[in-house]
VEXZA-87963 format. One record per residue (C-alpha): x, y, z. Coordinates in pm, whole numbers, padded with zeros to 5 digits, always signed. Each point is the difference from the previous one (the first is absolute). Layout:
XYZ ...
This chain:
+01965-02496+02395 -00116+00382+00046 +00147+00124+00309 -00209+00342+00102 +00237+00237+00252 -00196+00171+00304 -00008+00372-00180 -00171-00209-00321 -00264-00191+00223 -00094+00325+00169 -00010+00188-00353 -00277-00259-00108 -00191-00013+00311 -00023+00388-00003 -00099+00013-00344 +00037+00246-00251 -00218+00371-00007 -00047+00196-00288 -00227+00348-00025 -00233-00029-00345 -00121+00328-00079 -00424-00070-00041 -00204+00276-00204 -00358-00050+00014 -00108+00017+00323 -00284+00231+00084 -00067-00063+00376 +00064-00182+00313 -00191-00278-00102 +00208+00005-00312 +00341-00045+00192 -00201-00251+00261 -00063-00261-00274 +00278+00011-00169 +00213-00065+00377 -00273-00318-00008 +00119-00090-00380 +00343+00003+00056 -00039-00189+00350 -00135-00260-00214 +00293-00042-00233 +00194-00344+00053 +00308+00143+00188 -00053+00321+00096 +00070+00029+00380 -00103+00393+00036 -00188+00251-00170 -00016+00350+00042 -00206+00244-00246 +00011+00389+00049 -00307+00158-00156 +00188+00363+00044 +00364-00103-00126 -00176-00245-00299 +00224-00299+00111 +00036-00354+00101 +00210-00121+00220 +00025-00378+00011 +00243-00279+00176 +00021-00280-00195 +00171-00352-00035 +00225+00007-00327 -00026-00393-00043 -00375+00023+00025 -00090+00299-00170 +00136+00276-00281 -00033+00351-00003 -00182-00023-00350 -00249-00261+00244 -00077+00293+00210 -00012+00273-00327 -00315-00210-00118 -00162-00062+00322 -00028+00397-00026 -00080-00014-00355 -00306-00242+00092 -00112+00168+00278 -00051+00309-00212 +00261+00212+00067 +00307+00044-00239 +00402+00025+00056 +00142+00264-00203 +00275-00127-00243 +00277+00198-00228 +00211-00122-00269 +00330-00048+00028 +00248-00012-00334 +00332-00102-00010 +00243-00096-00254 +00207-00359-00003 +00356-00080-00121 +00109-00335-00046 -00286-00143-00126 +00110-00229-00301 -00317-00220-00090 -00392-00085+00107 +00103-00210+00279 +00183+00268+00166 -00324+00229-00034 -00234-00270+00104 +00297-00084+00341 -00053+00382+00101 -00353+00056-00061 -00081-00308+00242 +00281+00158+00223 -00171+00350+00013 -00338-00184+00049 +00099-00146+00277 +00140+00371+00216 -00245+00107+00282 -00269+00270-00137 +00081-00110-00331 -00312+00021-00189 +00064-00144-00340 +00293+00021-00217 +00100-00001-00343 +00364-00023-00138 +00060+00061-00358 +00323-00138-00205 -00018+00197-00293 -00050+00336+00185 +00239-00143+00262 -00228+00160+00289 -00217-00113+00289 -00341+00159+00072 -00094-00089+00353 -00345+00106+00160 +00061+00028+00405 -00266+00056+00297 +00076+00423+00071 +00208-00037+00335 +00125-00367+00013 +00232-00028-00280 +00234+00269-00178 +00224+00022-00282 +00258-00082+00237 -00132-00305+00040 -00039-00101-00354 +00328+00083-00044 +00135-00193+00237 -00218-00309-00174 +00134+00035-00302 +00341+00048+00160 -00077-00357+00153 -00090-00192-00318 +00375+00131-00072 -00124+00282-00255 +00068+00359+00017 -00301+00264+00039 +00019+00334-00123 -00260+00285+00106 -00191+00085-00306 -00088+00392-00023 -00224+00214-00249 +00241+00299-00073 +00170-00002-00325 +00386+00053+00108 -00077-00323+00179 -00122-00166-00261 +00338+00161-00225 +00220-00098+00231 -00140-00400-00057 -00034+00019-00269 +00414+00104-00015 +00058-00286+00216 -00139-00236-00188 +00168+00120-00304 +00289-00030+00149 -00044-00348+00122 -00077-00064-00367 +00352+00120-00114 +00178-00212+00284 -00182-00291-00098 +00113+00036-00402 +00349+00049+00124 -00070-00342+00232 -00175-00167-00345 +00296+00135-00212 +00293-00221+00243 -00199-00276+00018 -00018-00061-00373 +00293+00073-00046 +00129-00251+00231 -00253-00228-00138 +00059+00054-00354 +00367-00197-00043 -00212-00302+00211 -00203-00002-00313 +00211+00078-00231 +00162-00358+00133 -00282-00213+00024 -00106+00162-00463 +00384-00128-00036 -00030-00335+00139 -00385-00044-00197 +00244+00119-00284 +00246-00323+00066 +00236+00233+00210 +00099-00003+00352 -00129+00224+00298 +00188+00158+00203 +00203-00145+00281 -00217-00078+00318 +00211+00246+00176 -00056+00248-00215 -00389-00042+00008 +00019-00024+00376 +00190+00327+00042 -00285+00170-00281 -00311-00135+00179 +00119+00025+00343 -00054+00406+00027 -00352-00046-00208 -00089-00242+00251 +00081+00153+00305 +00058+00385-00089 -00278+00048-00234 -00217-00231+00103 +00053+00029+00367 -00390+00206-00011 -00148-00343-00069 +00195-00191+00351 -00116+00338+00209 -00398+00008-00138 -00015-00380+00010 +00138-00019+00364 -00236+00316+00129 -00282-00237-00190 +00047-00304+00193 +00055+00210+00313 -00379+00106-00010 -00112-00311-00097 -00044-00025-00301 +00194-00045-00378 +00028+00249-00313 +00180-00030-00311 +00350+00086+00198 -00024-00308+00135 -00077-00175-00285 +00289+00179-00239 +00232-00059+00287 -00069-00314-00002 +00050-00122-00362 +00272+00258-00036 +00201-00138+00296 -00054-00352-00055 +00108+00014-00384 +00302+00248+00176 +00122-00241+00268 -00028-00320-00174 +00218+00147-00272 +00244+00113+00266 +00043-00346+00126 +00080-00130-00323 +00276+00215-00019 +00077+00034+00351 +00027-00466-00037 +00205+00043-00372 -00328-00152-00173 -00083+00337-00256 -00075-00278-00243 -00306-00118+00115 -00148+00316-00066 -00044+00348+00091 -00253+00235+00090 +00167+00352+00085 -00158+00148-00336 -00398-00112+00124 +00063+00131+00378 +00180+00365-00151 -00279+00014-00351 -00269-00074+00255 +00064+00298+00222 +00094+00249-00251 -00347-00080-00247 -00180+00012+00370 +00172+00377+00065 -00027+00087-00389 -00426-00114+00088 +00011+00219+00277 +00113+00309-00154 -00247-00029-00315 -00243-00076+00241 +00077+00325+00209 -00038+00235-00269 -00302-00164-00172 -00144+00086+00373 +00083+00340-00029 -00131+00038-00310 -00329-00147+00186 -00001+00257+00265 +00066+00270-00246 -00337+00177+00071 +00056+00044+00292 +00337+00170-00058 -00211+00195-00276 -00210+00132+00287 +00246+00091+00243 +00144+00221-00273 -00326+00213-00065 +00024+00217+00306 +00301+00218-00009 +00221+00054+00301 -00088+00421-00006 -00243+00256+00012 -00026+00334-00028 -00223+00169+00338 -00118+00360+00088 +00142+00046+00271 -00025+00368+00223 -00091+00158-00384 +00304-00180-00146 +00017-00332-00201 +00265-00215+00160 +00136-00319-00146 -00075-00293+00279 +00033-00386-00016 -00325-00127-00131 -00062-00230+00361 +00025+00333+00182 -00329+00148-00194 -00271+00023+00286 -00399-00054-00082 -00077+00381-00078 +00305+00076-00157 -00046+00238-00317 +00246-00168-00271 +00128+00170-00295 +00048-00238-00313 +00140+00117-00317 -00100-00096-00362 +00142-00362-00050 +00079-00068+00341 -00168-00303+00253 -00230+00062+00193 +00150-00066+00385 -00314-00009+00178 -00403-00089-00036 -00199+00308+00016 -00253+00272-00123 +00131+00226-00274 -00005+00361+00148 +00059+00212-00280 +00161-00023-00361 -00144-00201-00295 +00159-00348-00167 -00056-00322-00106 +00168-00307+00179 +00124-00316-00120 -00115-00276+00224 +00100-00311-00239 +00223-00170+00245 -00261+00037+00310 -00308-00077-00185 +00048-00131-00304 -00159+00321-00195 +00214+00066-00352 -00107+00336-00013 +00022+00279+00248 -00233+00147+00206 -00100+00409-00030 +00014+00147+00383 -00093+00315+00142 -00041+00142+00320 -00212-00220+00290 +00105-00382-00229 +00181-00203+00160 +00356-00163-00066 +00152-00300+00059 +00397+00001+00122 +00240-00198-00281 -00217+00129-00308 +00183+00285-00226 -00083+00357-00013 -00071+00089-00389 +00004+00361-00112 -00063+00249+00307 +00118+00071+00297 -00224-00058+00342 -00051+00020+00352 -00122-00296+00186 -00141-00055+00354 +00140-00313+00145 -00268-00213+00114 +00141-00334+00021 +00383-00039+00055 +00249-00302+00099 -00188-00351+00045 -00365+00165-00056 +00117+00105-00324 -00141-00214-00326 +00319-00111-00145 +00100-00110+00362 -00373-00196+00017 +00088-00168-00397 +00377-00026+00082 -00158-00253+00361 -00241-00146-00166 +00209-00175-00270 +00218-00074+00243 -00258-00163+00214 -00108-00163-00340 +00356-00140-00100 +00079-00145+00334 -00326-00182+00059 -00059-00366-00076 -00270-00122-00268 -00200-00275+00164 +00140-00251-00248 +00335+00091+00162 -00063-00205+00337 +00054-00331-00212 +00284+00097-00100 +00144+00083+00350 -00097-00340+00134 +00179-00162-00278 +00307+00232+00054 +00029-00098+00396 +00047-00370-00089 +00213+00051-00325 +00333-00031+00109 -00074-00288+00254 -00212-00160-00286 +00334+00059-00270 +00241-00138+00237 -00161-00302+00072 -00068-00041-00373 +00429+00023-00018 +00007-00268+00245 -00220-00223-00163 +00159+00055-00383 +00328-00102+00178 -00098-00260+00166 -00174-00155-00281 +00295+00049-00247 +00218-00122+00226 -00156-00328+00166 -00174-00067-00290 +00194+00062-00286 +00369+00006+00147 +00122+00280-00119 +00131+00267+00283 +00102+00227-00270 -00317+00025-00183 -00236-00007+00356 +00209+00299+00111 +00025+00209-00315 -00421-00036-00008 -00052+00057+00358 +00193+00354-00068 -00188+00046-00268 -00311-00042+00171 +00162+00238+00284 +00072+00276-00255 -00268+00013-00233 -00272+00028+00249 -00114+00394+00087 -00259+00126+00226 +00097+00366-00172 -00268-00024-00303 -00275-00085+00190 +00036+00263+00273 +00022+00245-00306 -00248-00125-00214 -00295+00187+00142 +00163+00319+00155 +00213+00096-00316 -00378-00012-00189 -00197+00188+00279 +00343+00290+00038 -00027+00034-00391 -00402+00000-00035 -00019+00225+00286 +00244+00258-00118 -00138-00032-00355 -00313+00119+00118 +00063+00288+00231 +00199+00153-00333 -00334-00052-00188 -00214+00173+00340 -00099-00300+00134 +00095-00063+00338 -00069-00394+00171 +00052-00039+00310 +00126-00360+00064 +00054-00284-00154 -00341-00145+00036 -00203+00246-00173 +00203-00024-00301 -00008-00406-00003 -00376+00020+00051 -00081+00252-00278 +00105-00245-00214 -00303-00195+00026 -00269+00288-00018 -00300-00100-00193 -00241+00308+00135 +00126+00370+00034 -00270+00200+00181 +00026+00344-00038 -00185+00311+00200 -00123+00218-00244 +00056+00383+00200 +00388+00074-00028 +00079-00299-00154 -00153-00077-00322 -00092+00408+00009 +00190+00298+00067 -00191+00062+00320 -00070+00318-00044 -00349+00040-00142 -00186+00295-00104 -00317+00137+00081 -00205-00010-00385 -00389+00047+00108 -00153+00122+00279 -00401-00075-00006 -00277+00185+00240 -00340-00168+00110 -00336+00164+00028 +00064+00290+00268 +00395+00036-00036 +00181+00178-00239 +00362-00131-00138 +00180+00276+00208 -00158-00141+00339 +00036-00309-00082 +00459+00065-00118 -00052+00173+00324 -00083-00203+00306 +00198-00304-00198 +00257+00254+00038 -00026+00050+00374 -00091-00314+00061 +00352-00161-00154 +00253+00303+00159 +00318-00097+00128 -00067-00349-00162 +00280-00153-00188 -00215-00289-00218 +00076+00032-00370 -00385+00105-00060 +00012+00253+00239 +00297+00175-00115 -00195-00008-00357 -00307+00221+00227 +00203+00157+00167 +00218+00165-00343 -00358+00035-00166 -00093+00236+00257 +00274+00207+00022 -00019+00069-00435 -00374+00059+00042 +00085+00263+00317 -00184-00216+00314 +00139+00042+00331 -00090-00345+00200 -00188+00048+00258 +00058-00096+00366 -00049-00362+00055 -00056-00207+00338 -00105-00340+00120 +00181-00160-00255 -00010-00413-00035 +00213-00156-00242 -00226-00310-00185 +00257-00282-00101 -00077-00067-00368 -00332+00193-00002 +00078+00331+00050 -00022+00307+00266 -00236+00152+00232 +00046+00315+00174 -00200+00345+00053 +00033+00281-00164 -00188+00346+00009 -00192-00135+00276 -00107-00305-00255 +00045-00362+00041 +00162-00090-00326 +00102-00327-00122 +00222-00060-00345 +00098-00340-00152 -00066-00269-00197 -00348-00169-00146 +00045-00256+00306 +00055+00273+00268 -00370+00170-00203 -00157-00368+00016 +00081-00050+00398 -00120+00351+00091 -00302-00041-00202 +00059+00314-00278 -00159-00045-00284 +00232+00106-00292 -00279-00121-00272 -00029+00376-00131 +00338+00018-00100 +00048-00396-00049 -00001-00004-00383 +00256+00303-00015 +00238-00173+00215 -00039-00331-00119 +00082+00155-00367 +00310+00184+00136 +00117-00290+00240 -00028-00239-00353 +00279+00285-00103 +00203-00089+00274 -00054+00262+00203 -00017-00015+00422 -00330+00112+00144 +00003+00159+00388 -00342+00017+00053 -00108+00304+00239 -00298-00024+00238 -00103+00202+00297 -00230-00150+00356 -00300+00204+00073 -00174-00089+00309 +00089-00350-00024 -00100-00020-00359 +00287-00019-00286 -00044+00226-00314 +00239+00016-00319 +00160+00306-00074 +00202-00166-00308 +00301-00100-00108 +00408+00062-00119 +00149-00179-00284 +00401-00040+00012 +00175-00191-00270 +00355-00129+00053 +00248-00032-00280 +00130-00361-00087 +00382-00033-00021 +00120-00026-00299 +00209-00287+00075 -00300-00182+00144 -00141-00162-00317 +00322-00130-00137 +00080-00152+00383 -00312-00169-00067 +00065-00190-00298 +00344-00060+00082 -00140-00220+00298 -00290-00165-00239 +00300-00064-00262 +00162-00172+00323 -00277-00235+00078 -00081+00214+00270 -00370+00067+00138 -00061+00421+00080 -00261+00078+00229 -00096+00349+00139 -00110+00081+00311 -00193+00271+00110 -00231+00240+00271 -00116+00204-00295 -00340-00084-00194 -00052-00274-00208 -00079+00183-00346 +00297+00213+00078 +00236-00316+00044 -00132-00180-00274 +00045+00297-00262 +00368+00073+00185 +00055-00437-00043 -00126-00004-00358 +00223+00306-00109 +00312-00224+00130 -00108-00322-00142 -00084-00153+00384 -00271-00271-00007 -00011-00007+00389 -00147+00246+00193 -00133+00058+00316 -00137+00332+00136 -00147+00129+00276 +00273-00212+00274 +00063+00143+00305 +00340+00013+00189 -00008-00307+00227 -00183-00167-00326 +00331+00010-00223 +00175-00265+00211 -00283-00233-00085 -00001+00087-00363 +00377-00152+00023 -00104-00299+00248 -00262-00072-00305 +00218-00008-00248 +00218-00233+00207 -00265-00224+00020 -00039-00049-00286 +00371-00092-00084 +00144+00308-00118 +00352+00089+00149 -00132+00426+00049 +00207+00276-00044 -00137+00342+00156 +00062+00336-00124 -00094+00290+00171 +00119+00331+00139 -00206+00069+00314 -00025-00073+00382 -00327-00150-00107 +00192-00239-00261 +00215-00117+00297 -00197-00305+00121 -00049-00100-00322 +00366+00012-00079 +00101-00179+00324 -00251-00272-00130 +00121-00065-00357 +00258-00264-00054 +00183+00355-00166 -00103+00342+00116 +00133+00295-00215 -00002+00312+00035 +00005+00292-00147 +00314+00259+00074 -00241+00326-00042 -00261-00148+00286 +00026-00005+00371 +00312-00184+00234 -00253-00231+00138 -00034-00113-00309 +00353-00020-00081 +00095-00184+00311 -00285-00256-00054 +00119-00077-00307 +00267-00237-00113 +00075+00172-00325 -00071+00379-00077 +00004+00159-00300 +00188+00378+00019 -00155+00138-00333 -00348-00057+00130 -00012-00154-00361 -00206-00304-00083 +00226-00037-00271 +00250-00109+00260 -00225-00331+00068 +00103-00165-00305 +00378+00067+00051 -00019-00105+00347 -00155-00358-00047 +00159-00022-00295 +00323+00030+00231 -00139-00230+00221 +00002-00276-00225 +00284+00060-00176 +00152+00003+00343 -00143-00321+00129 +00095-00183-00305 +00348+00145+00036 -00017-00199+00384 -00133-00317-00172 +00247-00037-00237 +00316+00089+00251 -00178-00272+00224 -00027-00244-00286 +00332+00051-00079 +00165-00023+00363 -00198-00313+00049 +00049-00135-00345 +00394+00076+00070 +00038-00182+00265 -00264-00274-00071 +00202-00084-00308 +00379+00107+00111 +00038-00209+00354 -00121-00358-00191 +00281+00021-00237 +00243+00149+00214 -00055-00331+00230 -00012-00161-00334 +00354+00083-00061 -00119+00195-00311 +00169+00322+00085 +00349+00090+00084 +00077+00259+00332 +00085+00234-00238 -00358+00014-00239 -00201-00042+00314 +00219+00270+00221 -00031+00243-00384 -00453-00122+00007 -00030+00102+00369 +00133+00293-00070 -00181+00113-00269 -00332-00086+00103 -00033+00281+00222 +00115+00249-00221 -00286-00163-00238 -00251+00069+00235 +00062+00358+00033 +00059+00070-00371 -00360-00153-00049 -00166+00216+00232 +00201+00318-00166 -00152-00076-00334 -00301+00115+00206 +00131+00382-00082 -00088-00081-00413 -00413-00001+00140 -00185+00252-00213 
């Protein structure tokens, strides 16, 4: 019976408030239907929205309704809650079930969002509404599921001083391993001798050797298995404590009751425990050999750099460096900080931030990225992006990000982990039961039923798929690609279609002006001109190629107003007092130009592969042609061999692009692409993908542009590339750092090998235990082989996915 007291009764009529911050909201009206939405929310008792302080305040009824309830009655409504991600690290974690027990236990916390807990990065990545929950909170979660949180920070002496930790932990638990075989090792030495037609050792004796292993030693397996059942739930503490203890205290009472003859099991209880530690120390460092990129990365920045400072250089920490600092690096030093090279000459070896073998010439107004090596000279450099904004900080998250989240294929195997252990023991039950009702034989029905006990292990399944994404992921951000979770790298796998944007992807993006071609009443110069003025300030590709044609040939661009921006098409704007429009043929068809007295040159330098910006002017409502630029933009020389890799993989190219069809075709044909389609606006590329889709094709995008960003959002992959814009970066779920097409290969190529790697750890976890638990119940294995097999088959599972590093 559930006996409330009078402070609990008035606790549940009152209810429970919390404040959501709400972004969104425009108006009155805005903050006047969302009051009604809430209202409507099965109980909620009271709600308050402020339109000035961008908050809700509601009362609500915690049996009835959850503040995640209320979160997406804002969400619907229109409105959002901010969220932030909260990262901690967990110790004590010793198989799948105890990741799968905490992530349902952070899940369940107030404000939680979603949450992810990872056992082979031994972390927990928890999304909370802004305002409702804190990292005191998830703390105090983890705390509860009888695990220990740590905060996880970005600096490097942080990350140092873990790392120290953990190698210390690693030499306590060698000096544990050492005792325990060596306590173990006359228990075995017993059991060869009496194999041999010897004796064993007194049952005193092997009580007073396995005693300490049991309880000393193995006294981890009592606490983790206890904390288990305390939340609710079983790991593989539980089920070693189990096997171990019953093989342990039967054995005692033998000896305790005088009856050592009937046999003993000291040496299975004290061999079990010591192959389970000697598992979890091979284990441990095949992990860190896993997260080794990471480690790799933390390295690259170093922990100084040199700053002028009042007309001196002073030494400083390299966290201290503000955004404007000047920095003084020396030949064959790191660079400390992203910025713009202010004076001095060099070349720079970015290989471990982008992949690139050989380095890169700077000079004075190129920019640097922090972690890459200064070569030969020595240079000044303008801070411009310093601490988290920095790019090794962005790579160094983003793996992270990558390595602690779950592939879809990993939610099967977290269902099957939360009902392992109560699945295992009742299989124990049943394989004694049956042994000894049926055939009669305590002995045997016990000596199984540990078996069964001992042999089963959650740990290779909950490491099957994170070892392969940690190794995959890190393998690729040494080549300069980065992924940013585990999804995009499991669904690359299966790309039949790579569409790629042809401007700053499969070119350089940085075209050249080649021809410039004057109608009837024009002259070249007028027409270079008012292009000229007509494109200032822009940033496009093609304008910049105007733009530098203008300056060599001495033009000054003149004023321009009333400028209009022509998604796709082109521009308009005025300029000299004339209406002047310059695009595309389409932009010329829908204005009614006619461009037929300088159609055939065109068309002969467009089948060339040139781009043609067609310039036109409005005279009292009536459009004349004034005539035309020609830009050509140079193909990367990577492009072509990208290409046929993907053909080579069974993999269908296609190109996409706004420029002109002959152009596209003769700029397809060069590269060996059969697909092409020109002349496609922005908001067209999405549908280009949703096409392809249609027609069965799992799509991968690659572009470099904020105009490529719905188009990346709508492939089953977007990639992007590094040298393009952060909108495009952000949209997509890998990015290439080059800007190298080459890079696609290698990166599905990655893919795949990674995704097989998580096919055949599954195969093998399941296969493991598929085949192992039958004839442990069987009676087929001894405590011992079964306690040496569980063991193991972790430490398989990671080795596997390490093989990953041999991927050329």
């Amino acid at each position: 019976m559930n006996i409330q007291s009078p402070a609990d009764s008035a606790a549940a009529a009152e209810g429970r408030s919390v404040a959501l911050p709400v972004r969104g909201m425009t108006c009155a009206a805005c903050s006047t239907r969302l009051e009604k939405v809430l209202g409507k929310v099965d109980g909620v008792t009271q709600a308050n929205v402020s339109l000035a302080g961008e908050r809700a305040d509601v009362r609500f009824d915690p049996a009835r309704a959850a503040v995640q309830d209320i979160a997406e009655a804002v969400a619907k409504a229109g409105f959002s809650v901010p969220t932030t991600t909260i990262e901690v690290g967990v110790e004590g974690m010793t198989c799948a079930a105890c990741s799968t027990r905490l992530e349902k236990v952070l899940n369940k916390v107030p404000g939680v969002d979603e949450a992810t807990v990872s056992l082979a990065t031994e972390s927990a990545r928890v999304t909370v509404l802004e305002g409702v929950a804190t990292q005191a909170d998830v703390m105090a979660a983890v705390a509860r599921a009888g695990f220990h949180a740590v905060p996880r920070t970005d600096s490097r002496a942080a990350a140092e001083e873990a790392e120290a930790k953990r190698e210390a932990e690693n030499r306590r638990e060698m000096l544990v391993l050492g005792a325990s075989i060596l306590l173990t090792l006359p228990l075995v030495g017993g059991m060869v001798a009496e194999l041999a037609g010897g004796s064993m050792l007194p049952g005193w004796w092997q009580f007073a050797l396995a005693t300490p292993v049991q309880f000393l030693i193995g006294w981890r397996f009592y606490t983790g298995a206890w904390t288990s059942l305390k939340g609710g739930a079983g790991n593989m503490d539980v089920l070693v404590a189990m096997g171990t203890s019953a093989a342990w205290g039967l054995s005692t009472w033998r000896v305790l009751a005088g009856d050592a003859h009937a046999g003993l099991y000291f040496e299975a209880s004290a061999v079990v425990i010591t192959l389970v530690l000697l598992g979890k120390v091979l284990e441990a460092r095949a992990k860190r050999g896993a997260a080794s990129a990471i480690r790799a990365l933390m390295k690259l920045r170093p922990e100084a750099a040199r700053v002028e400072r009042g007309g001196e250089v002073v030494e400083i920490p390299a966290d201290a460096v503000a955004h404007g600092d000047v920095v003084v690096v020396r030949p064959g030093e790191r660079l400390p900080v992203d910025g713009e090279i202010l004076s001095g000459r060099t070349s720079v070896d970015e290989s471990l931030i982008t992949g690139e073998s050989m380095p890169v010439s700077k000079e004075p107004g190129d920019a640097v990225t922090g972690g890459a090596i200064n070569g030969e000279g020595m240079i000044r450099v303008t801070a411009t992006a310093v601490g988290t904004e920095s790019t090794l900080a962005r790579i160094i998250r983003l793996v992270e990000n990558a390595q602690a989240s779950k592939a879809p294929v990993q939610k099967l195997v977290d269902r099957i982990s939360a009902i392992f252990v109560p699945v295992v023991v009742a299989i124990a039950v049943v394989t004694f039961l049956g042994w000894w009702l049926i055939g009669g034989a305590p002995e045997a029905a016990f000596v199984a039923a540990v078996s069964v006990l001992v042999i089963a292990c959650p740990c290779a399944l909950g490491l099957a798929t994170p070892t392969a994404i940690m190794v995959a992921t890190g393998m690729a951000a040494r080549k300069g690609v980065l992924i940013k979770d585990a999804e995009a790298l499991e669904r690359a796998h299966d790309v039949t279609a790579v569409i790629f944007d042809k401007t700053g992807t499969l070119t350089e993006g940085r075209p050249s002006l080649t021809d410039v071609a004057a109608a009837d009443g024009a002259t070249e110069a007028d027409v270079l001109r008012l292009a000229a003025g007509a494109q200032a300030g822009s940033e496009h590709p093609l304008a910049c190629a105007v733009l530098e044609a203008a300056k060599a040939d001495g033009i000054t661009p003149p004023a321009v107003s009333d400028f209009t921006g022509l998604a796709g098409r082109g521009i308009s704007a005025v300029v000299e007092g004339r209406a002047i429009l310059l695009g595309s043929p389409r932009l010329m068809q829908e204005t009614g130009v006619d461009t037929s007295a300088l159609a055939d040159r065109a068309h002969g330098l467009e089948e060339e592969g040139r781009t043609i910006m067609w310039l036109a002017e409005t005279v009292d409502g009536a459009p004349r042609l004034l005539g035309f630029l020609a830009a050509a933009d140079t193909v990367k020389q990577s492009a072509r061999g990208a290409v046929e890799a993907l053909k080579a993989a069974g993999v269908t190219p296609v190109m996409l692009t706004g420029d002109n069809a002959r152009a596209a075709r003769a700029v397809g044909q060069s590269l060996g692409i059969e697909h092409v389609v020109a002349e496609v606006l922005p908001e067209d590329k999405a549908a280009e993908v949703a096409r392809l889709k249609g027609e069965g094709h799992v799509v991968a995008m690659v572009g470099d542009g904020v105009n490529d960003a719905p188009a990346l959002a709508a492939a089953d992959v977007g990639i992007a590339m590094g040298t393009g814009t952060d909108v495009a970066m952000h949209t997509a779920g890998i990015t290439l750092m080059r800007g190298d097409p080459g890079l696609l290969p290698e990166a599905l190529g990655l893919s795949r090998r990674g995704y097989s790697k998580i096919r055949q750890n599954l195969f093998w976890a399941f296969a493991y235990n598929v085949v192992a638990l039958p004839l442990a119940a069987a009676g087929m294995l001894s405590p011992v082989i079964a306690g040496a097999a569980m063991a193991f088959s972790s430490v398989s599972v990671v080795s596997n996915s390490l093989l990953l590093r041999r991927h050329k």
